[in-house]
BALOBA-1460 file (C-alpha; in Angstrom, 3 decimals):
// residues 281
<rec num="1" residu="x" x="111.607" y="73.640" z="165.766"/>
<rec num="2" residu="x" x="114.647" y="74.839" z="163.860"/>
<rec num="3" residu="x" x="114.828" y="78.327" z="165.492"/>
<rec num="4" residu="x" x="114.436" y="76.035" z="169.126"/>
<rec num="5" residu="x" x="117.606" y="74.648" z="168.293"/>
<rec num="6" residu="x" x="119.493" y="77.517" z="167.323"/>
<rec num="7" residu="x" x="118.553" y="79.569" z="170.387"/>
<rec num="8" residu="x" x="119.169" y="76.364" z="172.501"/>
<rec num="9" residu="x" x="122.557" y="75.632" z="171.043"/>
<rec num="10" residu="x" x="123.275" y="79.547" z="171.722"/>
<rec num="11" residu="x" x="122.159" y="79.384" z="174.744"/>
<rec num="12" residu="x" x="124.150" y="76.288" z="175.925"/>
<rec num="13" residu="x" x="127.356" y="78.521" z="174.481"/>
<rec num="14" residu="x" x="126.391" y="81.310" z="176.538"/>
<rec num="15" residu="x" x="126.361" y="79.095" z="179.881"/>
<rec num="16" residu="x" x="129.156" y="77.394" z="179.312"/>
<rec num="17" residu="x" x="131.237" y="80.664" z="178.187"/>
<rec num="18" residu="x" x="129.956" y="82.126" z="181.808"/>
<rec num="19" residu="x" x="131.109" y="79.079" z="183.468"/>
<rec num="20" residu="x" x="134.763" y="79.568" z="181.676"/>
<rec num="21" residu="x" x="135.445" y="83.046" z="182.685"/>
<rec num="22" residu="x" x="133.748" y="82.797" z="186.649"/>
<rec num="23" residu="x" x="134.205" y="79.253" z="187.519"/>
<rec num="24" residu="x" x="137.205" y="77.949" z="185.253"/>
<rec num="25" residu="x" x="139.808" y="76.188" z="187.783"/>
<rec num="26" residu="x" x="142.533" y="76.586" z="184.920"/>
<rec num="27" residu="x" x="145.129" y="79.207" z="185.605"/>
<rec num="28" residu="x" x="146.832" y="80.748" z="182.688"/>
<rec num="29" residu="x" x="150.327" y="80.260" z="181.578"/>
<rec num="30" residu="x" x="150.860" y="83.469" z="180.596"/>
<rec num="31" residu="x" x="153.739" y="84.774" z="181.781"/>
<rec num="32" residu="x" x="153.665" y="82.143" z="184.301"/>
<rec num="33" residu="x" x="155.349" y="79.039" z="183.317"/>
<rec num="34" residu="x" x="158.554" y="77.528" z="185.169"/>
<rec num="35" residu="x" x="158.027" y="78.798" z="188.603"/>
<rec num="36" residu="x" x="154.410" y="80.673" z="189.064"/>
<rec num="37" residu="x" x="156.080" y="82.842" z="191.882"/>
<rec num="38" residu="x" x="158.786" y="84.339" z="190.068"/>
<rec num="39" residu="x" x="157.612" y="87.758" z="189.586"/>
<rec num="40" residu="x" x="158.716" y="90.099" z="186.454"/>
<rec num="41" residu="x" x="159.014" y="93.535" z="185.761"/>
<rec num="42" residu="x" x="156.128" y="94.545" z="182.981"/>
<rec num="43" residu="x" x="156.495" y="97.439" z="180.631"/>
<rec num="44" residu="x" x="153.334" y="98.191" z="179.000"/>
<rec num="45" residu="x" x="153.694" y="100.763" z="175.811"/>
<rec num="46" residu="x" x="150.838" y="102.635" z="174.960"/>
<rec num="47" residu="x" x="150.100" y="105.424" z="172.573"/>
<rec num="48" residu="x" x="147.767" y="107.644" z="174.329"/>
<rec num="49" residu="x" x="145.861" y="107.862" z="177.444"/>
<rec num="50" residu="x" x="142.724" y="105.414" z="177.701"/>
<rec num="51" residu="x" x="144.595" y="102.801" z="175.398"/>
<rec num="52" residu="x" x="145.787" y="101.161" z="178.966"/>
<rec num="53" residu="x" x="142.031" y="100.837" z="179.957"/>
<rec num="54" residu="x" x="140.091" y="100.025" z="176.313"/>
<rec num="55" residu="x" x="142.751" y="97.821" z="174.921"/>
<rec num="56" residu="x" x="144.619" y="96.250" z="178.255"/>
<rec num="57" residu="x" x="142.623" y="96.813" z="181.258"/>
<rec num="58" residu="x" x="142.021" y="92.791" z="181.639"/>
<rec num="59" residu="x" x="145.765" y="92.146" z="181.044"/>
<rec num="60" residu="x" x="146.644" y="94.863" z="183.666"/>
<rec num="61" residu="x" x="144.101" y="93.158" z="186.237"/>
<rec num="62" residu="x" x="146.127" y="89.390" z="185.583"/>
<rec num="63" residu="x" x="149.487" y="90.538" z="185.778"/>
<rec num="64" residu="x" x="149.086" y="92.785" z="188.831"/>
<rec num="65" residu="x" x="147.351" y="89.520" z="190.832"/>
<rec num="66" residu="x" x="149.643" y="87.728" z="190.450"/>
<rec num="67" residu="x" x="152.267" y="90.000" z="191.746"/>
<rec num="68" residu="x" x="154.188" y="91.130" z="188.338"/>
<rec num="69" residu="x" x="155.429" y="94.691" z="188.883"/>
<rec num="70" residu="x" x="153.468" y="97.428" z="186.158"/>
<rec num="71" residu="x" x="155.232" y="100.026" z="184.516"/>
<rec num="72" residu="x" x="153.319" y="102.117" z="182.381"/>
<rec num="73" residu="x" x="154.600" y="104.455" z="179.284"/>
<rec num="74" residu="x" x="152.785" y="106.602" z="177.660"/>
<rec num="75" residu="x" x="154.013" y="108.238" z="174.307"/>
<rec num="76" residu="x" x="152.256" y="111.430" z="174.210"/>
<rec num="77" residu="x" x="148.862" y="112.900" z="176.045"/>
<rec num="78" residu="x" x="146.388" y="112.668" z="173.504"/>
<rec num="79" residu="x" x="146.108" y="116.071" z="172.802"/>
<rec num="80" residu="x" x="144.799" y="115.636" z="169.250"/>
<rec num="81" residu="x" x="141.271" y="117.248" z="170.642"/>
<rec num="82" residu="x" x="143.108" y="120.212" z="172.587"/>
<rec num="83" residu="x" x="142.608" y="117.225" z="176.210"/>
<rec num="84" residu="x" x="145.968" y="116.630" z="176.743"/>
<rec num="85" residu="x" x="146.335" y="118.084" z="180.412"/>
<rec num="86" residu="x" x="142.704" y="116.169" z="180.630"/>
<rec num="87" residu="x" x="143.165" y="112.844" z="179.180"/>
<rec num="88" residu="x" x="146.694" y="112.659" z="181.033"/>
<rec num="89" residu="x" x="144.552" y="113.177" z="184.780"/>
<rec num="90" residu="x" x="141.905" y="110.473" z="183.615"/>
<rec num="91" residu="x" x="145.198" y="108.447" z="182.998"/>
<rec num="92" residu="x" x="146.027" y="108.668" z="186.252"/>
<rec num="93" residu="x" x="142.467" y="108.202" z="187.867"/>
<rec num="94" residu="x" x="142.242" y="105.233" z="185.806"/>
<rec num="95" residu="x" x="145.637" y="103.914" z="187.042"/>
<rec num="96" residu="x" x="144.190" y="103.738" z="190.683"/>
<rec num="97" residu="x" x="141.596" y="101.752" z="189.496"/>
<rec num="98" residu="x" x="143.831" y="99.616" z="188.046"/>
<rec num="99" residu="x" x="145.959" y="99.671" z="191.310"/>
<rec num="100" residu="x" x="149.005" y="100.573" z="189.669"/>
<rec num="101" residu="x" x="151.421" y="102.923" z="191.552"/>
<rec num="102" residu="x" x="151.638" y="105.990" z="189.823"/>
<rec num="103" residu="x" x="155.874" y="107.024" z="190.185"/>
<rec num="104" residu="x" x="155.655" y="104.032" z="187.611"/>
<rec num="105" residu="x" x="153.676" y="105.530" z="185.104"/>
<rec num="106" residu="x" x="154.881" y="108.038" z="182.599"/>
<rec num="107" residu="x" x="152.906" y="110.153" z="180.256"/>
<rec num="108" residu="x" x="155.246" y="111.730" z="177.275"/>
<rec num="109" residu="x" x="154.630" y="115.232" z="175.529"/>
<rec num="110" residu="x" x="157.181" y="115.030" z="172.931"/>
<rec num="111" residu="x" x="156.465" y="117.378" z="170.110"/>
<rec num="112" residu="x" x="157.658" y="114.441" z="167.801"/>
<rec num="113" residu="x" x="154.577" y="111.873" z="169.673"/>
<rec num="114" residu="x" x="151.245" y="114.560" z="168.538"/>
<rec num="115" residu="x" x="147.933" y="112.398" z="168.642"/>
<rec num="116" residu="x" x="146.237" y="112.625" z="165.363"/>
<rec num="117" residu="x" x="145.297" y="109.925" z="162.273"/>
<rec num="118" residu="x" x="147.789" y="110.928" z="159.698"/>
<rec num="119" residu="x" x="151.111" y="111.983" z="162.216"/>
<rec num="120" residu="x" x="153.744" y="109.071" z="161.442"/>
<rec num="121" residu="x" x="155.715" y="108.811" z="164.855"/>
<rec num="122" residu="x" x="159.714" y="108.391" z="164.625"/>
<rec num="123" residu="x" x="159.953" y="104.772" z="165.058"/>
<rec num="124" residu="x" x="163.789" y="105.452" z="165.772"/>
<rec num="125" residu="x" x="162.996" y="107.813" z="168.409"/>
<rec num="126" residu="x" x="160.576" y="105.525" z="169.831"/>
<rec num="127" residu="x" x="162.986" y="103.010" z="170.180"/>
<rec num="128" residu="x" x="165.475" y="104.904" z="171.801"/>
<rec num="129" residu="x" x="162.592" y="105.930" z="174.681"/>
<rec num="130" residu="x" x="161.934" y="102.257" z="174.894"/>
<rec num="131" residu="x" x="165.240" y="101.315" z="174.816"/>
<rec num="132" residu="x" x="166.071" y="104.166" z="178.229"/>
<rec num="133" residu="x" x="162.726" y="102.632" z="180.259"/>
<rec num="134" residu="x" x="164.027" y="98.695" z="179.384"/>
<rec num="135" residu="x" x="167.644" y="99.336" z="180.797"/>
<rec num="136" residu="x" x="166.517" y="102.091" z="183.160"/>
<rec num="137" residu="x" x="163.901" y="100.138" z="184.891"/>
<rec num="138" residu="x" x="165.663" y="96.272" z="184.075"/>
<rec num="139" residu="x" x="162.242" y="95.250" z="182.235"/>
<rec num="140" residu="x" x="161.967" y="91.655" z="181.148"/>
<rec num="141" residu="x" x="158.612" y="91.841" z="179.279"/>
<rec num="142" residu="x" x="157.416" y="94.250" z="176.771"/>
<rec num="143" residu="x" x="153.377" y="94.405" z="175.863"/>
<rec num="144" residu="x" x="152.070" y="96.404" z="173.424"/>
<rec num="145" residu="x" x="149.660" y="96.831" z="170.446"/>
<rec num="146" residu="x" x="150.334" y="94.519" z="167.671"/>
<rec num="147" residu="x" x="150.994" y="95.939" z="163.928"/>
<rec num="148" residu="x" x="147.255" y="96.786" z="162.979"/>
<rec num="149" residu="x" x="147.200" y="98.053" z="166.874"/>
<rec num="150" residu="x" x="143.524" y="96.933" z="167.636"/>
<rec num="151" residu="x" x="141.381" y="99.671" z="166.187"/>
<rec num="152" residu="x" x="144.234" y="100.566" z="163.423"/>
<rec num="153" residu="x" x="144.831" y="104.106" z="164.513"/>
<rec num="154" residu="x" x="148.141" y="104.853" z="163.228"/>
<rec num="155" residu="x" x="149.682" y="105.924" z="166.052"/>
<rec num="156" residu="x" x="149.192" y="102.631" z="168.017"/>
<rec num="157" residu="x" x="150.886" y="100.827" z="164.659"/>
<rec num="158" residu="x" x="154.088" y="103.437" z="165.322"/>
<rec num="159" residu="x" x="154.174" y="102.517" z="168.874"/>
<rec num="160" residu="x" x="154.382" y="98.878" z="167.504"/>
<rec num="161" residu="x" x="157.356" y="99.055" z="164.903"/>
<rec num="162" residu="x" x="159.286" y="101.145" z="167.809"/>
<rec num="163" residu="x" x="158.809" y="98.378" z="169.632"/>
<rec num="164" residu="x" x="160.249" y="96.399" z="167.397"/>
<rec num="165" residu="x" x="162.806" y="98.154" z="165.496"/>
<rec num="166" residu="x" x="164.256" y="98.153" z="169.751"/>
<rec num="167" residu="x" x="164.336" y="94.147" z="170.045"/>
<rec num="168" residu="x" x="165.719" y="93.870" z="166.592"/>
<rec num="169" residu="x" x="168.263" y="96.978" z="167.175"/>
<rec num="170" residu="x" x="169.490" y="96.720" z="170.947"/>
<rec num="171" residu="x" x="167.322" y="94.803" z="172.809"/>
<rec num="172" residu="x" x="168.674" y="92.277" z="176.127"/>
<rec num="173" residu="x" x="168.888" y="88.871" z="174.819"/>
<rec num="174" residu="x" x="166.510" y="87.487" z="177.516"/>
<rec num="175" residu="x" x="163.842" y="90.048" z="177.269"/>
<rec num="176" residu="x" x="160.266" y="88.924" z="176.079"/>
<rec num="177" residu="x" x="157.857" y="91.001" z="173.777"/>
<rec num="178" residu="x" x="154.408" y="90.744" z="173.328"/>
<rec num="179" residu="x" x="151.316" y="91.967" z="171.620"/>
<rec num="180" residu="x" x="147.909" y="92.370" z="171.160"/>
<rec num="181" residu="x" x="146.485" y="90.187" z="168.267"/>
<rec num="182" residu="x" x="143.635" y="92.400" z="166.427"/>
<rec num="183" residu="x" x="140.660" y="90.465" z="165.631"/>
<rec num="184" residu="x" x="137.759" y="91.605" z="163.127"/>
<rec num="185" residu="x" x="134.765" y="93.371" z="164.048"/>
<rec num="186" residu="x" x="132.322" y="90.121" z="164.155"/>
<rec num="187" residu="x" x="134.674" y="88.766" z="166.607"/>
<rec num="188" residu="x" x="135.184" y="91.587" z="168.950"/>
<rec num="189" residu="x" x="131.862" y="92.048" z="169.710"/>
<rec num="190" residu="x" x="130.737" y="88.710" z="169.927"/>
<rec num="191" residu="x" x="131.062" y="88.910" z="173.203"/>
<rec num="192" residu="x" x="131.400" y="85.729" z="175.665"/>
<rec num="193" residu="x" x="130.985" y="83.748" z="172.413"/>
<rec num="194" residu="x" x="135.163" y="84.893" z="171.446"/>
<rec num="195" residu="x" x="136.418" y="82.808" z="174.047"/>
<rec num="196" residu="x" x="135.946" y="79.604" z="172.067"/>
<rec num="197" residu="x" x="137.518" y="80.758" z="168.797"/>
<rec num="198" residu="x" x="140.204" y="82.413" z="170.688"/>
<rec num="199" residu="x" x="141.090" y="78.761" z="172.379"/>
<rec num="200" residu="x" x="140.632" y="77.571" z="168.642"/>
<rec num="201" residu="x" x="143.591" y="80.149" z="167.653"/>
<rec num="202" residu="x" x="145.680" y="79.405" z="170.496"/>
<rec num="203" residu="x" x="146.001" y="75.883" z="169.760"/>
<rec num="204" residu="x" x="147.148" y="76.372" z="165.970"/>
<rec num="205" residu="x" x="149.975" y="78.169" z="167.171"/>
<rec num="206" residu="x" x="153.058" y="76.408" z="168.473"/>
<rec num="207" residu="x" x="153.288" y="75.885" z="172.410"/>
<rec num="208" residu="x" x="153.435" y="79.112" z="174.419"/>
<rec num="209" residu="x" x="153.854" y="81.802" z="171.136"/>
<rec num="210" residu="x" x="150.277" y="82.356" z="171.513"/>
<rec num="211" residu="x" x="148.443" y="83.544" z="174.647"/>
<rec num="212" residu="x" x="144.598" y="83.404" z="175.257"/>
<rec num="213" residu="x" x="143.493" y="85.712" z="178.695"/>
<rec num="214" residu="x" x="140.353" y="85.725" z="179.801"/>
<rec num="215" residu="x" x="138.639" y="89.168" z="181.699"/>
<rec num="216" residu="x" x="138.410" y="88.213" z="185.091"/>
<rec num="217" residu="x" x="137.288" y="91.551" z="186.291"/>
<rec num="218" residu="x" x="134.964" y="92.670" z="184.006"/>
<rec num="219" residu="x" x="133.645" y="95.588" z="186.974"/>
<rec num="220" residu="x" x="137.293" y="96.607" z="187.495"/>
<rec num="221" residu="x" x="137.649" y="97.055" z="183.787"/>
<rec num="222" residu="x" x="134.549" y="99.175" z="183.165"/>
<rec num="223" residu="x" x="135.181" y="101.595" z="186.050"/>
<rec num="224" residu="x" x="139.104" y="102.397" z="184.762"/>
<rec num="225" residu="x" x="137.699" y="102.770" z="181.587"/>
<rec num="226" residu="x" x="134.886" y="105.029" z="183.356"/>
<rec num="227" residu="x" x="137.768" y="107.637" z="184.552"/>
<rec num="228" residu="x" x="138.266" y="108.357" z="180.400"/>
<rec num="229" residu="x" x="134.778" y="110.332" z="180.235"/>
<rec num="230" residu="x" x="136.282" y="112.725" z="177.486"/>
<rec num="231" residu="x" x="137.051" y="109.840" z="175.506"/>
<rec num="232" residu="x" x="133.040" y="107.742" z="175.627"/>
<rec num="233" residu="x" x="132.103" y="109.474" z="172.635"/>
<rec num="234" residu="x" x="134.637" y="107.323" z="170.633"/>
<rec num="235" residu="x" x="133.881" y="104.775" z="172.449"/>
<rec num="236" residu="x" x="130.112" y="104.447" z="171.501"/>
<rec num="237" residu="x" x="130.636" y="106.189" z="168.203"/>
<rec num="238" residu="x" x="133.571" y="103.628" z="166.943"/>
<rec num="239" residu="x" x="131.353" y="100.812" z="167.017"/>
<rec num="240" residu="x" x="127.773" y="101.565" z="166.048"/>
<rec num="241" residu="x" x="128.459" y="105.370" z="164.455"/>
<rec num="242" residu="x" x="125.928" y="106.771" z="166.297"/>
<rec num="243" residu="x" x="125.103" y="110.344" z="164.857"/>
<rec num="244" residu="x" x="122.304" y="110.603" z="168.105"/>
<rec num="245" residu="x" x="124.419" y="109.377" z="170.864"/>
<rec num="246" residu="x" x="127.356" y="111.559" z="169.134"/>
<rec num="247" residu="x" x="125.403" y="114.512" z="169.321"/>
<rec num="248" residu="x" x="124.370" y="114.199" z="172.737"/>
<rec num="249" residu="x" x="127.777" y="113.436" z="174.068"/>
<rec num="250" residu="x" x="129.154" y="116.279" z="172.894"/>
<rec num="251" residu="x" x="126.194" y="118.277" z="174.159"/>
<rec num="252" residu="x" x="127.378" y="117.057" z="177.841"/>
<rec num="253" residu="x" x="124.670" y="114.665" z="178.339"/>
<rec num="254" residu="x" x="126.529" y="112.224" z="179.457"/>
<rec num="255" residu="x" x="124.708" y="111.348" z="182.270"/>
<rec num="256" residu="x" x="121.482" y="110.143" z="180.293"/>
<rec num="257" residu="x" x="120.721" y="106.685" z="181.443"/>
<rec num="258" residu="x" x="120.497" y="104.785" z="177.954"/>
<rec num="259" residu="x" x="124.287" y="106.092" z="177.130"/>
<rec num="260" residu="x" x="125.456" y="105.010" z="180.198"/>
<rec num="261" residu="x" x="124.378" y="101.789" z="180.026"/>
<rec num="262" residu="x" x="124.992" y="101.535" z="176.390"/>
<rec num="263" residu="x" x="128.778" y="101.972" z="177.108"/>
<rec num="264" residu="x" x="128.483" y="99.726" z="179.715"/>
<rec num="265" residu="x" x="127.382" y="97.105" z="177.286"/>
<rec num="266" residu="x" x="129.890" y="98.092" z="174.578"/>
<rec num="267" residu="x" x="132.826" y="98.220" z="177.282"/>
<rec num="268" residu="x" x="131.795" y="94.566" z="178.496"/>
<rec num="269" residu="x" x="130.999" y="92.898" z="175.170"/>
<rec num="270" residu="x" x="134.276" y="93.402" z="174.073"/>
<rec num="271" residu="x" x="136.780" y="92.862" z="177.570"/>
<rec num="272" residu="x" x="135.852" y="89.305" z="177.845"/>
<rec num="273" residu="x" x="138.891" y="87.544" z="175.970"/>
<rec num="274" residu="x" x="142.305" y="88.943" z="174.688"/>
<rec num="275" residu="x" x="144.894" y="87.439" z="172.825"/>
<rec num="276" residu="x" x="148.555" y="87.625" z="172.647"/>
<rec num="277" residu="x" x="151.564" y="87.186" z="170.013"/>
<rec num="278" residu="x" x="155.337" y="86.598" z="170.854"/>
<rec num="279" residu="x" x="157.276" y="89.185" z="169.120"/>
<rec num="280" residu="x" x="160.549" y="87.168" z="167.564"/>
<rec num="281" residu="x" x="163.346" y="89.351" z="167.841"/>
């Protein structure tokens, strides 16, 4: 009778989660309160290619329907791996997907920005680039990766503190910031099950510092992140370190049915709710 209960009460969590992200009348205030029409100009700062699609592909999807104008930047290709001229076309693939026009994305190869755990970025220098986009482009929001940056690869933290070290150093006075809040491991793969204690952490936070988005295009999400086939070994390897499914990836069997559907699972499991932090500056 016990076990009844606990797969009913899971159960009635599950439906109810489904109902939140497909039915849910609520609209978001997310870079939407005062006048909902007002459209801004989005710079999105990313460390390599693929962070746009595993990290913000759900947060790309909101703020291009509701007419916000994407820029993209990039700060290096991601050639850790010897991929760079690769991962920078799946970029771009993965940009149509995302509908974003591509004369506003740009991909860096500055021999200061070198993918790789261990290379400490130039947080200066960053700032500068940053700096050159905000003015260049007259950005009013900044989103990027938050401190720990999400899966805590060092580069992503960099990209951060340049970030930063720009709205402390030079920044507009009317310019917002944002990041990504990292969760732990239990949470980001709980699935549908996140959007509750996300609303949870929203609410401790004062009025609009704290952000809760829900994936409303889980599809659109999967196939951008589909375009980054160099990068699905990490992807399935990060989370369940996966010797087998390692193996076979880098044997080029991608196209085995189980793997495919595994990262289908993976992708979707975690894209269903994202938070956000107001950088003070």
């Amino acid at each position: 009778m016990g076990w009844m209960l606990i797969i009913l009460s899971i159960l009635v969590v599950w439906v109810a989660s489904v109902w939140k992200i497909f039915f849910s009348r609520s609209e978001p205030t997310f870079l939407n309160e005062g006048s909902p029409l007002t459209s801004k100009n989005v710079l999105l700062v990313v460390a390599h290619p693929d962070d746009e699609s595993m990290f913000f592909s759900p947060t790309i999807n909101y703020l291009t329907s509701r007419g916000h104008t994407l820029f993209l930047l990039c700060m290096s290709i991601g050639n850790a791996d010897g991929m760079g001229s690769i991962r920078k076309d799946e970029l771009y693939r993965a940009c149509v997907v995302h509908k974003v026009q591509l004369d506003r994305v740009k991909v860096l190869d500055h021999p200061d920005f070198q993918d790789g755990f261990g290379r400490v970025w130039n947080h200066g220098l960053l700032a500068n680039i940053i700096e050159e986009e905000v003015y260049g482009l007259v950005i009013d929001v900044i989103i990027t990766f938050d401190g720990y940056g999400v899966s805590g690869h060092c580069n992503h933290g960099d990209v951060h503190r340049g970030v930063v070290k720009f709205l402390h150093d030079s920044a507009p006075g009317n310019i917002e910031a944002w990041e990504l809040v990292s969760i732990n491991i239990l949470r980001k793969y709980s699935g549908l099950f996140d959007i509750w204690i996300s609303s949870l952490d929203v609410m401790r936070h004062p009025k609009g510092l704290r952000h809760c988005l829900l994936n409303e295009d889980p599809r659109k999400s999967y196939l951008a992140m589909a375009q980054h086939s160099s990068q699905w070994v990490w992807y399935v390897c990060f989370p369940i370190k996966s010797k087998l499914i390692e193996l076979s990836m880098a044997n080029g069997c991608c196209e085995n049915l189980t793997t495919f559907l595994l990262i289908f699972f993976l992708k979707l499991s975690t894209d269903f709710v994202y938070e956000f932090n107001y950088i003070t500056h």
